[in-house]
C-alpha atoms as a printed R data frame, in Angstrom:
    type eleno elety resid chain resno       x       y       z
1   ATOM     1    CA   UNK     A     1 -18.519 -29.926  23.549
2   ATOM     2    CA   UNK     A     2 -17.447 -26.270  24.238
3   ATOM     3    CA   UNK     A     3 -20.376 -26.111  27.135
4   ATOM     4    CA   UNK     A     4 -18.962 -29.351  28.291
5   ATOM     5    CA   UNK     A     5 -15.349 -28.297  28.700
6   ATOM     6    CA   UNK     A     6 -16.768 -24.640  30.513
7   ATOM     7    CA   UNK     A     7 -18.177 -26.971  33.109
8   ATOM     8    CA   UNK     A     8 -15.272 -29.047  34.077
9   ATOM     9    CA   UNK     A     9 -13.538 -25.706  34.713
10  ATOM    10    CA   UNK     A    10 -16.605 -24.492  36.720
11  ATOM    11    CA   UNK     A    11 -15.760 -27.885  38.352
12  ATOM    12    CA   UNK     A    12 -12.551 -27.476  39.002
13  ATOM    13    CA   UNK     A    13 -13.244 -23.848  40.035
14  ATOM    14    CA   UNK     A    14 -15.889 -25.163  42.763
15  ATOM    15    CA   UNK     A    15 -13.693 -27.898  44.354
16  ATOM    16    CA   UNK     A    16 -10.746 -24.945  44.953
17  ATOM    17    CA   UNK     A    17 -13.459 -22.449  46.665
18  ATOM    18    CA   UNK     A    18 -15.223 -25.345  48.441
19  ATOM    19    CA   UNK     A    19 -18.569 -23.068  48.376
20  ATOM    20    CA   UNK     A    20 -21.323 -22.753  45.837
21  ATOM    21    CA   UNK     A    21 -22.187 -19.660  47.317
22  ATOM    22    CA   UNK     A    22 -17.997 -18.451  47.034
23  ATOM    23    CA   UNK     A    23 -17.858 -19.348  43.291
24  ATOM    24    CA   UNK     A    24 -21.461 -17.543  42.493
25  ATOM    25    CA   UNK     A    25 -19.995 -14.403  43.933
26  ATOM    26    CA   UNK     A    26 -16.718 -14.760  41.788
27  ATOM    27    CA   UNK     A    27 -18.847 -15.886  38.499
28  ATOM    28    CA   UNK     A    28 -21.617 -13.271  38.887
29  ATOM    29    CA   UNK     A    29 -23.825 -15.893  39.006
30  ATOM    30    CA   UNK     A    30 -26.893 -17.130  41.083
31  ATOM    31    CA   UNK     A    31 -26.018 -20.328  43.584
32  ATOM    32    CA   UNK     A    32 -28.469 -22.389  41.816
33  ATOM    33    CA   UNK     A    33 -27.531 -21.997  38.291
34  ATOM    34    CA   UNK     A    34 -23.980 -23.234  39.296
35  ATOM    35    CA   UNK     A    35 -25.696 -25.886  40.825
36  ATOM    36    CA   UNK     A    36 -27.754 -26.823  37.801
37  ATOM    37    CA   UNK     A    37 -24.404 -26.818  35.850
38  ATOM    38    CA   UNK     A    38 -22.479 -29.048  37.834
39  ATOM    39    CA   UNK     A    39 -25.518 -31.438  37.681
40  ATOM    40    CA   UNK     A    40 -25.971 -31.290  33.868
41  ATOM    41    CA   UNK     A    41 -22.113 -32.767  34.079
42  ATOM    42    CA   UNK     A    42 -22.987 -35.153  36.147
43  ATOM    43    CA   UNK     A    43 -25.834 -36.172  33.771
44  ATOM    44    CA   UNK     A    44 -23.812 -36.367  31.039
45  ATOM    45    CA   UNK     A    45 -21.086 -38.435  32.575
46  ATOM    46    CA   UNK     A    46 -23.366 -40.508  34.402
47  ATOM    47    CA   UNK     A    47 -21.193 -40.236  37.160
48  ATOM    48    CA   UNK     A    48 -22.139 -38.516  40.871
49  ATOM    49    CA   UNK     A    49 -19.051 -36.328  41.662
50  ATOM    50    CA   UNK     A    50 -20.015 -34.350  44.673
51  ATOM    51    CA   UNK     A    51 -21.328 -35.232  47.887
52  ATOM    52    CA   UNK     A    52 -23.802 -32.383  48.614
53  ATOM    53    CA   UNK     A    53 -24.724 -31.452  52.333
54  ATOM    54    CA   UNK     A    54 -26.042 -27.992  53.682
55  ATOM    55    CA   UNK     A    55 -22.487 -26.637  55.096
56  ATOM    56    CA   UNK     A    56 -20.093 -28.010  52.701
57  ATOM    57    CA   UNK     A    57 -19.268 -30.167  49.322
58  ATOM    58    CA   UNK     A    58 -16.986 -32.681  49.055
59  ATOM    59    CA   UNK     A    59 -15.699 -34.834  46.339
60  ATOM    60    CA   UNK     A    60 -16.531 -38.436  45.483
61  ATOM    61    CA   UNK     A    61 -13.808 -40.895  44.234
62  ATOM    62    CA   UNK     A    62 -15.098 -40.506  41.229
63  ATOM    63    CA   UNK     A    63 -14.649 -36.553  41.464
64  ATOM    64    CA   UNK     A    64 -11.668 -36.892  42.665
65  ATOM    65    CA   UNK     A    65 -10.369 -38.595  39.943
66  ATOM    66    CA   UNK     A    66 -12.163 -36.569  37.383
67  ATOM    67    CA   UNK     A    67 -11.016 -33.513  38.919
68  ATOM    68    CA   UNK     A    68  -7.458 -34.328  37.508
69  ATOM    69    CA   UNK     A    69  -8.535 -33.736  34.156
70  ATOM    70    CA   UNK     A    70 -10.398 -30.456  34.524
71  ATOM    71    CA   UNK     A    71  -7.288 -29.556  36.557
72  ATOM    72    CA   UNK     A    72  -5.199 -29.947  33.203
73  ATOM    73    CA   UNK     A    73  -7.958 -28.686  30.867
74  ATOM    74    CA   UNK     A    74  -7.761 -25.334  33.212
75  ATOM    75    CA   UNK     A    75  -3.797 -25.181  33.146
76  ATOM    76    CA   UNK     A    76  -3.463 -25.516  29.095
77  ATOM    77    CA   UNK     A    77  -6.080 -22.633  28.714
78  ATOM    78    CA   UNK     A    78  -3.545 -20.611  31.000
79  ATOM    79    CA   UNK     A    79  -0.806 -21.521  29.517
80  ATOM    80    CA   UNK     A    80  -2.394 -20.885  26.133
81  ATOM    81    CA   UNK     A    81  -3.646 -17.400  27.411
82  ATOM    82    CA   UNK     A    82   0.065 -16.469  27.985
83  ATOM    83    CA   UNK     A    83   1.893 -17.398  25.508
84  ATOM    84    CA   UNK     A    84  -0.307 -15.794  23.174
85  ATOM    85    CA   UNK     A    85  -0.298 -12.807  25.366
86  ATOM    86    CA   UNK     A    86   3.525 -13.225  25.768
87  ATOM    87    CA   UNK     A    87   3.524 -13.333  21.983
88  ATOM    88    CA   UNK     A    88   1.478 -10.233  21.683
89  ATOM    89    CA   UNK     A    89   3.462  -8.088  23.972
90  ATOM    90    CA   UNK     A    90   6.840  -9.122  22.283
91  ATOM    91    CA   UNK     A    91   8.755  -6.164  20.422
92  ATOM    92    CA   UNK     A    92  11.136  -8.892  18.783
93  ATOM    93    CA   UNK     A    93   9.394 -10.579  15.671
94  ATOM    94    CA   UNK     A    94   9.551 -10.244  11.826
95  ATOM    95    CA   UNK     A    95   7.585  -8.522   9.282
96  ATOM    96    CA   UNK     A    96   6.705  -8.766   5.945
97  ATOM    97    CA   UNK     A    97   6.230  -5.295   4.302
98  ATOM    98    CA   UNK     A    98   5.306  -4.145   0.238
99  ATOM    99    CA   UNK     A    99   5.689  -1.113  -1.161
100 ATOM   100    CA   UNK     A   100   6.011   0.030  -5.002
101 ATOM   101    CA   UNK     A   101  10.022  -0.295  -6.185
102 ATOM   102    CA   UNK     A   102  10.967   3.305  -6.347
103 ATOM   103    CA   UNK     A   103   9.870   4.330  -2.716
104 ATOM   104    CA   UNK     A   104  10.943   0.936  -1.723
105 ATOM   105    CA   UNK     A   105  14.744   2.096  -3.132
106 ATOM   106    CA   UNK     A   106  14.668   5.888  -2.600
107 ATOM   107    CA   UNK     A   107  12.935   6.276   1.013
108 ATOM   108    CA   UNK     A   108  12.592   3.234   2.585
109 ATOM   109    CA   UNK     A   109  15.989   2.931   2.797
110 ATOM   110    CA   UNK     A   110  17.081   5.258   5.266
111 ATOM   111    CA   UNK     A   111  13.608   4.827   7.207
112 ATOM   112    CA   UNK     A   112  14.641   0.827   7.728
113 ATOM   113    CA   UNK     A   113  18.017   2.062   8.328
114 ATOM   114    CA   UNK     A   114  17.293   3.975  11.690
115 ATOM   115    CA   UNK     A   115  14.800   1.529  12.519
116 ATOM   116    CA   UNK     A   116  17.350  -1.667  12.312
117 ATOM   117    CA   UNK     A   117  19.155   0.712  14.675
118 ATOM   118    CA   UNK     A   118  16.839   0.806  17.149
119 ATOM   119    CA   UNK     A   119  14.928  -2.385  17.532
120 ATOM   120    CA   UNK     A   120  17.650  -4.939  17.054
121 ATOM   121    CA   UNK     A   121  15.263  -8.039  17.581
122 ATOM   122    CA   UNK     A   122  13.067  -7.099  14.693
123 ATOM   123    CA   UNK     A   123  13.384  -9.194  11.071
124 ATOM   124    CA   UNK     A   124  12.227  -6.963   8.136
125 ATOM   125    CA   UNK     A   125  10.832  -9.235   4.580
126 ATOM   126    CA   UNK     A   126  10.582  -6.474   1.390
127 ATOM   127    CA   UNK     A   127   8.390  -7.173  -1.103
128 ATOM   128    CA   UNK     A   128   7.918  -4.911  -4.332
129 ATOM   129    CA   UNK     A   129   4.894  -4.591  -6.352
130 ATOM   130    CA   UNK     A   130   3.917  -1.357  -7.892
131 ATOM   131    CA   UNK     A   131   0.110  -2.373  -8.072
132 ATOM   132    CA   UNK     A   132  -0.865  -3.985  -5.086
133 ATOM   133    CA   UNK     A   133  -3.531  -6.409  -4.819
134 ATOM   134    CA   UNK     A   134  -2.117  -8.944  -1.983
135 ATOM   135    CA   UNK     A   135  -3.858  -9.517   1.406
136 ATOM   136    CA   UNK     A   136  -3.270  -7.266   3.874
137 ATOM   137    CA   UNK     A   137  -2.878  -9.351   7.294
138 ATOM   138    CA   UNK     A   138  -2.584 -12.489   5.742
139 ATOM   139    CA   UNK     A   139   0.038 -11.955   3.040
140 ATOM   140    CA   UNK     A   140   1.874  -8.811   4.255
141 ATOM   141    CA   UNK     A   141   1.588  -6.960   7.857
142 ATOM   142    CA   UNK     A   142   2.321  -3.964   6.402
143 ATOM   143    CA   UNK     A   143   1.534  -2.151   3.000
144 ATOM   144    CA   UNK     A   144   2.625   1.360   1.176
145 ATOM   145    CA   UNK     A   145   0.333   2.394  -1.538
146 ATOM   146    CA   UNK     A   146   0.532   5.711  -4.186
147 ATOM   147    CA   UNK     A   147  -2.729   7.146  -3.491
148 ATOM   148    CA   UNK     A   148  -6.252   6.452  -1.070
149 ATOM   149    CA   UNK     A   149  -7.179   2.692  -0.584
150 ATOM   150    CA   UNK     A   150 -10.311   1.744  -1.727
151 ATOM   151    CA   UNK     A   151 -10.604  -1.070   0.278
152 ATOM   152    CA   UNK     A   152 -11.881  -0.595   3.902
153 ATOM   153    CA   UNK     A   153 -11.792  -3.593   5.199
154 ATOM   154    CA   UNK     A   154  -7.814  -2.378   6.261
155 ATOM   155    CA   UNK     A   155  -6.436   0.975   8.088
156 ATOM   156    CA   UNK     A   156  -5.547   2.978   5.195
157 ATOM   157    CA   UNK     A   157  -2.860   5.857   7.486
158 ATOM   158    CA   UNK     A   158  -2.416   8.745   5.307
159 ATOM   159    CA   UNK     A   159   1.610  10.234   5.542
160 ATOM   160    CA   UNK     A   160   1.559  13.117   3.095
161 ATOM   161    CA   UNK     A   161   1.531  14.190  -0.215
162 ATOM   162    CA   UNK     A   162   4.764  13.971  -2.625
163 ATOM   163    CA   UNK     A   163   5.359  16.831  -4.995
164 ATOM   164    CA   UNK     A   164   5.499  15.286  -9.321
165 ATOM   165    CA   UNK     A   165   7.464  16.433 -12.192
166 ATOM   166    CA   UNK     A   166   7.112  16.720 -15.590
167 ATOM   167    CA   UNK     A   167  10.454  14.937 -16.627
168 ATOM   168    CA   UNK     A   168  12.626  14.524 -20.127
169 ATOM   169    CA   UNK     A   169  16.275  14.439 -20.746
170 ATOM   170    CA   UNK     A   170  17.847  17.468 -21.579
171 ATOM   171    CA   UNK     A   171  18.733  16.050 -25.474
172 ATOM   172    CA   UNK     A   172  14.945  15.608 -25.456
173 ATOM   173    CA   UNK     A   173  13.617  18.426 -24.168
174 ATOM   174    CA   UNK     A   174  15.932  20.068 -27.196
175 ATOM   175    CA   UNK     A   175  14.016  18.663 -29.767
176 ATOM   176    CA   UNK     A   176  10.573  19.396 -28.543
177 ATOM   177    CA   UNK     A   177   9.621  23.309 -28.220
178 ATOM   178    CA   UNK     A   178   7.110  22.746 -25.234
179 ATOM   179    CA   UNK     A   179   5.792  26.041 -23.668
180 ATOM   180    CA   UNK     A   180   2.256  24.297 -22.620
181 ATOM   181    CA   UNK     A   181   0.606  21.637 -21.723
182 ATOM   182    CA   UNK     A   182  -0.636  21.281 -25.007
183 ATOM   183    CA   UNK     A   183   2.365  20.491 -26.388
184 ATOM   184    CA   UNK     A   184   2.699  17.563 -24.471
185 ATOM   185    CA   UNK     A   185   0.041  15.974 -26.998
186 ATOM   186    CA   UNK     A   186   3.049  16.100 -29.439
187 ATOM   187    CA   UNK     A   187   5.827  14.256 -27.263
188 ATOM   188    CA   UNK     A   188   5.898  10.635 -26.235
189 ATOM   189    CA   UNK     A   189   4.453  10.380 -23.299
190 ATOM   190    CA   UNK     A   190   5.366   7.352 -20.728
191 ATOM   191    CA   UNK     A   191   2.603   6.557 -17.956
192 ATOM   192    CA   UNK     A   192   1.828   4.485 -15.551
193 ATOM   193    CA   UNK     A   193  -1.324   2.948 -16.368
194 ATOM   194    CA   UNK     A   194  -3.722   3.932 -13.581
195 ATOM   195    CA   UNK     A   195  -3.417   7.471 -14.249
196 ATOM   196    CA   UNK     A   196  -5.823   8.274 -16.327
197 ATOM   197    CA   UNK     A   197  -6.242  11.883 -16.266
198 ATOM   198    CA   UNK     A   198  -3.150  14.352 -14.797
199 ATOM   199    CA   UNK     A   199  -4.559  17.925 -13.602
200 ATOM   200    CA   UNK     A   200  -2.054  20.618 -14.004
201 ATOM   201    CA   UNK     A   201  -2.398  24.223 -11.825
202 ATOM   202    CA   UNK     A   202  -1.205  27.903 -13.123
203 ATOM   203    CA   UNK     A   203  -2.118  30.770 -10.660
204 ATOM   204    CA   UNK     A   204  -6.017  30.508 -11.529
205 ATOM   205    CA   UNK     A   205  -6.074  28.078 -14.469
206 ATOM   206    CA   UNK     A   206  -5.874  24.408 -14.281
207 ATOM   207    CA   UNK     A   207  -5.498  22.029 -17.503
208 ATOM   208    CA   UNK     A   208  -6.585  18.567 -17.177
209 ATOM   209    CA   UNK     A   209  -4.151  15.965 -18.851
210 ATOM   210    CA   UNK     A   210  -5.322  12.935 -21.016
211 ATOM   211    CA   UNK     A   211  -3.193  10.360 -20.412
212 ATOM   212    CA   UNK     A   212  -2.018   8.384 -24.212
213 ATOM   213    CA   UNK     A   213  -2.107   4.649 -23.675
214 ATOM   214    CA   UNK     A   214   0.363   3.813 -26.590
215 ATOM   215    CA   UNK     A   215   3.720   3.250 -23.577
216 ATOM   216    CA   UNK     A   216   1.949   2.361 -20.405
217 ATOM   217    CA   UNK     A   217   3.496   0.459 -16.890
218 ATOM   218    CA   UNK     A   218   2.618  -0.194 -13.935
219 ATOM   219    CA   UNK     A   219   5.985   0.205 -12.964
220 ATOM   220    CA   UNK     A   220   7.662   3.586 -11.933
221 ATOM   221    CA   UNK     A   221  11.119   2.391 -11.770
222 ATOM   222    CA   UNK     A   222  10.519   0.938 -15.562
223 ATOM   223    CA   UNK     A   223   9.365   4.445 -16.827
224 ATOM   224    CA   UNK     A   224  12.314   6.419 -15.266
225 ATOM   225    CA   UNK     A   225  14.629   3.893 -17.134
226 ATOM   226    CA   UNK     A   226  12.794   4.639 -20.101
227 ATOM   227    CA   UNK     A   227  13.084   8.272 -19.239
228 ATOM   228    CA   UNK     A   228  16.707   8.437 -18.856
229 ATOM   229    CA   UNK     A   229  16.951   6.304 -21.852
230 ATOM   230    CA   UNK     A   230  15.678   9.673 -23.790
231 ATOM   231    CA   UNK     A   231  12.722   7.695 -24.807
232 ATOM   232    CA   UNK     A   232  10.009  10.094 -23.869
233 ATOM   233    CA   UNK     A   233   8.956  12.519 -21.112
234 ATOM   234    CA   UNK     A   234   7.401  11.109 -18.360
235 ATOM   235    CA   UNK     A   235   5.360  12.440 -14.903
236 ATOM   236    CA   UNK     A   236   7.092  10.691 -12.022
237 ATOM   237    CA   UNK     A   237   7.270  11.751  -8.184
238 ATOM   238    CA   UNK     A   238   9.608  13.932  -6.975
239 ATOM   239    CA   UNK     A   239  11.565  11.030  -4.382
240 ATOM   240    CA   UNK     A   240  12.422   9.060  -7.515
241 ATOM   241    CA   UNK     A   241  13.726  11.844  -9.963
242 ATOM   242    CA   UNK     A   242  15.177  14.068  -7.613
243 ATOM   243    CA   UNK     A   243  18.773  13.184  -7.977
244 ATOM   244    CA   UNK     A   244  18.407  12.861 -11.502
245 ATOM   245    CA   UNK     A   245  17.207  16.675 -11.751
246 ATOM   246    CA   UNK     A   246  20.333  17.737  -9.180
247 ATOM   247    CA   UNK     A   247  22.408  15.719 -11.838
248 ATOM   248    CA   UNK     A   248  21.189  16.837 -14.918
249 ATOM   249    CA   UNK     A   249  20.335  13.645 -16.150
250 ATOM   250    CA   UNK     A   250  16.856  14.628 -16.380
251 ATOM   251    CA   UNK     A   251  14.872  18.215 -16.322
252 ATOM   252    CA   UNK     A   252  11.602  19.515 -16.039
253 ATOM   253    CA   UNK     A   253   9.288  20.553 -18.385
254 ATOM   254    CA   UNK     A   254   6.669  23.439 -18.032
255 ATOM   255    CA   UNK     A   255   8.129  24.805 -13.881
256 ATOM   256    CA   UNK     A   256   5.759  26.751 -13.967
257 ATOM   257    CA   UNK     A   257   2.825  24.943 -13.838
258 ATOM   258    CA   UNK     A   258   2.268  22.706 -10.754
259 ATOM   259    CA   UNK     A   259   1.667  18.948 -11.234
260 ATOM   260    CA   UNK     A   260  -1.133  17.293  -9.472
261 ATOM   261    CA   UNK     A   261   0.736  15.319  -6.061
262 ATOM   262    CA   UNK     A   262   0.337  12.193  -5.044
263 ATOM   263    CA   UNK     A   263  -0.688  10.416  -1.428
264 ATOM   264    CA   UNK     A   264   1.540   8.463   0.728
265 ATOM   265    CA   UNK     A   265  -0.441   5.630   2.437
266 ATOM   266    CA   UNK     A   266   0.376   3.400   4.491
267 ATOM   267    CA   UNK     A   267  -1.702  -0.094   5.133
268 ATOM   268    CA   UNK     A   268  -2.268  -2.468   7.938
269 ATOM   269    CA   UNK     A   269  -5.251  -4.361   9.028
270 ATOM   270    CA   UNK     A   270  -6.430  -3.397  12.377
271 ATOM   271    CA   UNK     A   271  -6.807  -0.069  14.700
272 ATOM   272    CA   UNK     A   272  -6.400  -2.639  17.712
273 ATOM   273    CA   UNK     A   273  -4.969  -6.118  18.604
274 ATOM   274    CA   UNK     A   274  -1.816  -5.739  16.732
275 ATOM   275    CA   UNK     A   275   1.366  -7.000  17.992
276 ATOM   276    CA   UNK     A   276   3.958  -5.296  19.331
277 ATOM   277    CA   UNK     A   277   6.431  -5.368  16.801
278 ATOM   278    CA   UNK     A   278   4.004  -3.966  14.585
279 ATOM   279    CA   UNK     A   279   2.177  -1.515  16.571
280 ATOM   280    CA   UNK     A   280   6.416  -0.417  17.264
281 ATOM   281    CA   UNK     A   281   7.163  -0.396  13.099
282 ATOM   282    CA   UNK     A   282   3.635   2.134  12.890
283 ATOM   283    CA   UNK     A   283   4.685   4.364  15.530
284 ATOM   284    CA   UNK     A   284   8.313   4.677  14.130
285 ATOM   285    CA   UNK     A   285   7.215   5.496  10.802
286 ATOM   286    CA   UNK     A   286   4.688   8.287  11.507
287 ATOM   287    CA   UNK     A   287   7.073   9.764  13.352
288 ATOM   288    CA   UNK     A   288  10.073   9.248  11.441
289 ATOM   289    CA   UNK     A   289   7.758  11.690   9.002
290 ATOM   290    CA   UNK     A   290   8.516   9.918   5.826
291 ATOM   291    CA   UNK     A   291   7.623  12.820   3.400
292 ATOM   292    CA   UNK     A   292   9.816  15.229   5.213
293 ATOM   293    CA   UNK     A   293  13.009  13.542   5.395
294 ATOM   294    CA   UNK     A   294  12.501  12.478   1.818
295 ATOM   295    CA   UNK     A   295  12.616  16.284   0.804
């Protein structure tokens, strides 16, 4: 059927040029393959729609009235070609974006914010989902993640690394004498359940962090409110408990070791082929610099 349908536009094509040897030099093809072609749909309509003579071709009734149809057959895959390319070139258009709840409220914010500004023919969907398992392209066009995708069937665009702290109220923190990591053994810890392990760095030492499974989420937003609540200490990213330090609601354990950071990615599907008003939200936000204007 598809060969079919490439012939009555090689049809079509012919009839325009009035030359076989004209349309071979536009195809890149040899006079008497073209030829062959055009006789094969002949064959198969069991119809003669040429009149063939050394100088010229000309159409027989029957081609003539064929010829109509290819005509339309050719104009809907042009008018098909650009639209599509219309739709691919358009900056307006809406997308549907996930990210985990506490970037979603502390930074994405303000990078939406300026971006609403400046492309006012853009729709933006929010999703939240801590751990993300959705399709990429299908579900979502574009996807934040806390640390490397594994899965590389999608761009995975690295934006930086966010600083973590080791977090308690202040009540808490009165009731626990922690000068090492050790004594973190002794506190209740709430984690976020695909942490496993937390590496922590003094000068030249380094202690590596067993996480307890006894108060787990997958939820950041859930274990700051449990945090705040005086519940435990916890080891959450520096955009979500920064105000909360510059408050006082919250402080940080051990300063002076450094906490192991965290990546920023971001996630979208393809290097190439995207459309416009996504290839516009990518550019924006690596240059927006996320991480920095966070800080």
């Amino acid at each position: 059927m598809l060969k079919h349908v490439q012939d009555m536009a090689l049809f079509a094509l012919l009839v325009e040029n009035g030359s076989f040897t004209k349309t071979a030099a536009e195809l890149g093809m040899t006079k008497s393959r073209i030829s062959q072609r055009i006789s094969a749909l002949e064959e198969y309509l069991n119809l003669r729609l040429l009149n063939r003579t050394t100088r010229k071709i000309s159409l027989t009734a029957d081609g003539e009235r064929y010829l109509a149809y290819c005509h339309e057959i050719v104009d809907a895959s042009v008018r098909g070609d650009q639209t599509v390319q219309a739709l691919h070139s358009k900056t307006g258009g809406k997308l549907k974006i996930i990210a985990p709840p506490g970037f979603m409220a502390s930074i994405l914010p303000a990078v939406h914010h300026q971006f609403l500004q400046t492309h006012s023919d853009i729709e933006l969907e929010l999703l939240t989902a801590d751990s993300f398992y959705g399709s990429v392209g299908s579900e979502f066009d574009v996807a934040y993640r806390i640390g490397k995708p594994s899965d590389d069937t999608c761009i995975g665009r690295f934006l930086g690394t966010f600083n973590r702290f080791i977090v308690c109220t202040p009540e808490y923190k009165s009731q626990h004498d922690i000068q090492h990591p050790d004594a973190l053994k002794t506190c209740e810890l709430i984690i976020h359940r695909t942490w496993k392990s937390i590496t922590l760095f003094q000068r030249n030492e380094s202690y590596e962090l067993t996480m307890p499974l006894r108060h787990t989420s997958d939820n950041l937003t859930y274990i700051l409110q449990q945090t705040l609540q005086g519940t435990g200490v916890a080891i959450l990213p520096e955009y979500i408990v920064k105000p909360y330090l510059q408050s006082g609601q919250l402080t940080a354990l051990l300063p002076q070791w450094e906490v192991q950071k965290i990546d920023l990615w971001m996630i979208y599907q393809s290097k190439t082929h995207n459309p416009a008003v996504l290839r516009d939200y990518i550019n924006f936000v690596t240059q927006y610099d996320v991480i920095h204007n966070a800080m």
